[in-house]
N, C-alpha and C positions, 0 to 999 in steps of 0.2 A: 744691655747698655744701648744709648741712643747712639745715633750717627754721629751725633756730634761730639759725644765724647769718647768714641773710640776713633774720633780722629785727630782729638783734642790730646788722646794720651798718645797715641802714634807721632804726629808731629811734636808734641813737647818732648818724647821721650830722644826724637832724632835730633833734634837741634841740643839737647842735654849730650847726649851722645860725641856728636860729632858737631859741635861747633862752629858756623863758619863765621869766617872772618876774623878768627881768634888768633890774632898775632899783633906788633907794634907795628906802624907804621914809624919807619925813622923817618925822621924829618917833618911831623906832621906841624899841617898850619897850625889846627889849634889842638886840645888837650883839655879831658877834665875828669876829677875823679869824682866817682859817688859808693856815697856808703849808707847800707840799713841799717839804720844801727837794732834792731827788733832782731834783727834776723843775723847780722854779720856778713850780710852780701857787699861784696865790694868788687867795681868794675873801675876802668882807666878806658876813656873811650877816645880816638884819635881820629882825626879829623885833616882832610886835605878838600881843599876851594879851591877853585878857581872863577874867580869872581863871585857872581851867588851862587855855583852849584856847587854840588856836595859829591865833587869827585872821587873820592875814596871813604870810607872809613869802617875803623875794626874795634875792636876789643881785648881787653885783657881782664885778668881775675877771676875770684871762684864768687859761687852762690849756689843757690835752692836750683834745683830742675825749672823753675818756670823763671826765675831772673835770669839763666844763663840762655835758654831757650826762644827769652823777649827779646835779649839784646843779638843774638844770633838773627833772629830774623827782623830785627831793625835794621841793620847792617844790609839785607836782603833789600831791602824794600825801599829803604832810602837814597841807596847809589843812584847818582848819575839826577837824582832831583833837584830843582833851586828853594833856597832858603824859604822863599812862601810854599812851596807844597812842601816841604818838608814841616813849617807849622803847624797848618794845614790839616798834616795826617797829624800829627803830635796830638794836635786838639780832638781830631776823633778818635784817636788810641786811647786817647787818655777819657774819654768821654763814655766807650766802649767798657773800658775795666770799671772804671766806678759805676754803672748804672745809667750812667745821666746822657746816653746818645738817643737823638733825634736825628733820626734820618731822614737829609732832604734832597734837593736835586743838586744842591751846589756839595756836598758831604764828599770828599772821598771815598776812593772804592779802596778796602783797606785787606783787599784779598785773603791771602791765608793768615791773617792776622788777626780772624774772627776767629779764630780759634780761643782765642784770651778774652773772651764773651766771658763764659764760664766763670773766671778769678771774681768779680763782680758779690758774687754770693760769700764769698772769706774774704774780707774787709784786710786781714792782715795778708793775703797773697794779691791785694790787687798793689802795695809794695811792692812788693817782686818784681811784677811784672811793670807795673814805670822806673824803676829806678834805670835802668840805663838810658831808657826816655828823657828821664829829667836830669842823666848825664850830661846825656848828648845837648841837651838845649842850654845846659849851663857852658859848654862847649863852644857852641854857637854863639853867645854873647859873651865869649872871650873871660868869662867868672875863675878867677883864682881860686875860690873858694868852694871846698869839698863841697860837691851836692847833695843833698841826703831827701829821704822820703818822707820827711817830719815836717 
C-alpha cells in the first residue's frame, strides 16, 4: 500500500470510529439536513455564528465510513472560520473529491482533508464524502429544504 492510502484508511477509519463533534448543539443558529438518497446516508448539521464566523458546529446521523468520517473532520476544520473561508474550502473540498482541483496560490491549504483525494476515482463515494459539505452550506444559507447529493 502507498502512504497515502494507509493514511487514508487510518484517518477514515478514526473519524468513522470515534466521531468528533457528533452531538446537537441546542440552540443552534441555523440547522440543515442532508440526505443520499444512493446510499441512505443521512446527517443534521448545526450551526452557531456569530456574525460571519462559524463559531460552533457538529453533527448528527448515520452513513458510510467516509460520509461520517467527511463530516467529522469538516466540523475539525471549519470551527472558528468566517463564511468566505469556509466557501473557500467548500469549493476546494468539493473540487479535491471530484477531480477538478487546480491548485493555485490563492487555493486553500485543506490539511488533513487530502485524505478524501482518493474518493475522486468512485464517482459514487465522492457523495459521501460532500454530502455534509453540501449540508453544511445549505445550512449556511438558511435552506429549509433537505440537501441531498443529486
Amino acid at each position: 500500500m502507498t502512504e497515502l492510502t494507509d493514511l487514508y484508511q487510518e484517518v477514515i477509519l478514526d473519524h468513522n470510529k470515534r466521531p468528533r463533534n457528533f452531538h446537537k448543539i441546542e440552540g443552534a443558529d441555523r440547522t440543515a439536513e442532508g440526505y443520499n438518497p444512493l446510499c441512505g446516508d443521512k446527517f443534521t448539521i448545526y450551526l452557531d455564528l456569530d456574525g460571519d464566523v462559524l463559531c460552533d458546529l457538529s453533527f448528527e446521523g448515520a452513513g458510510c465510513a467516509i460520509s461520517k468520517a467527511s463530516a467529522s473532520m469538516m466540523t475539525e476544520a471549519l470551527r472558528g472560520k468566517s463564511r468566505a473561508e469556509v466557501e473557500a474550502i467548500f469549493a476546494e473540498f468539493h473540487a479535491l473529491v471530484t477531480g477538478e482541483a487546480k491548485r493555485g496560490a490563492a487555493a486553500p491549504d485543506l490539511g488533513k482533508l487530502v485524505v478524501f483525494s482518493g474518493v475522486r476515482e468512485f464517482p459514487v463515494r465522492v457523495k459521501c464524502a460532500s454530502l455534509a459539505w453540501h449540508t453544511l452550506k445549505a445550512a449556511l444559507e438558511n435552506r429549509k429544504k433537505r440537501a441531498s447529493t443529486e
